[in-house]
C-alpha positions as CSV (number, residue, x, y, z in Angstrom):
1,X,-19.9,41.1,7.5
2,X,-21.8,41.3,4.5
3,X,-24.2,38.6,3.3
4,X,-22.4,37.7,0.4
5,X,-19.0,37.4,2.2
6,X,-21.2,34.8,4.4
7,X,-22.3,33.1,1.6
8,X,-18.8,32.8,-0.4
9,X,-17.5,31.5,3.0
10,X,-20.2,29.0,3.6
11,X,-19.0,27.8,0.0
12,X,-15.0,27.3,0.3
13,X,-16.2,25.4,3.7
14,X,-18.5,23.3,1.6
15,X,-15.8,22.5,-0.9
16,X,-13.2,21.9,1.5
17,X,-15.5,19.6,3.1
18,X,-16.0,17.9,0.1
19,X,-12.4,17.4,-0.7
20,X,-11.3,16.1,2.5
21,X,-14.2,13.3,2.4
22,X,-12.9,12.4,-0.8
23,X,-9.2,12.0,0.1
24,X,-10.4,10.0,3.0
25,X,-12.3,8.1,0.4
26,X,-8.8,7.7,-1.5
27,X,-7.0,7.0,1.2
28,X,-9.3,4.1,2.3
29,X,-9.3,2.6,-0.2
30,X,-5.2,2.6,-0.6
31,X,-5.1,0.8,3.1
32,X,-7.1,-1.6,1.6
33,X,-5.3,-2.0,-1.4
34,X,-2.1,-2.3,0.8
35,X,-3.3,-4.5,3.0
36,X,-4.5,-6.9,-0.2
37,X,-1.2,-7.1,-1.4
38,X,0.7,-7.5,1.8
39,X,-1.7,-10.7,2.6
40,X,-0.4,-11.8,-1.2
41,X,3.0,-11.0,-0.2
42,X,2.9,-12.6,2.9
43,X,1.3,-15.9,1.2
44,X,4.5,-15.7,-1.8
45,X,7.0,-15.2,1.0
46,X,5.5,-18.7,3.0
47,X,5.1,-20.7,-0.2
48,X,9.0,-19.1,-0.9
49,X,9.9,-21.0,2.3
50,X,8.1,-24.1,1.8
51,X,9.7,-24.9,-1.6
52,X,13.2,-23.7,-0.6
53,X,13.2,-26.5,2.0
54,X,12.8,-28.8,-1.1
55,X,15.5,-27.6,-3.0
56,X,19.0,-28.6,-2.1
57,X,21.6,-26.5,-0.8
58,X,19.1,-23.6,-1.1
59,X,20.6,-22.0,1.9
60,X,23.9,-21.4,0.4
61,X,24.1,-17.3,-0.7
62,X,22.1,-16.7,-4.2
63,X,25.4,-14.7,-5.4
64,X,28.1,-17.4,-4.4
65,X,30.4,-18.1,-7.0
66,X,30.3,-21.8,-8.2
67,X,33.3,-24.2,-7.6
68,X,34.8,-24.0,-11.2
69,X,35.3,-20.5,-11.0
């Protein structure tokens, strides 16, 4: 092989390196994003719960017709 074939190699290894640390990077920091928001969701989904068991007749369907109808 000829030196500069070696060297153009060594390079796309390099970048390719370099690219797959980054996504890593991106993808990190997604999990942590995700993982943010499904604490927040989690937490809206409890306080959800808590009120509903101060609302009357909350368990009745959300799309029920009302009596008049």
């Amino acid at each position: 092989m000829s030196e500069q074939r070696l060297v153009d190699i060594e390079i796309k290894i390099a970048f390719q390196e370099k690219s797959i640390k980054d996504l890593n990077d991106v993808i990190y920091e997604q999990q942590r994003e995700i993982d943010r928001l499904r604490g927040i969701c989690d937490l809206l989904v409890s306080r959800v719960k808590d009120l509903s068991d101060f609302i009357p007749g909350s368990d009745a369907p959300a799309n029920e017709k009302p009596p008049h109808y």
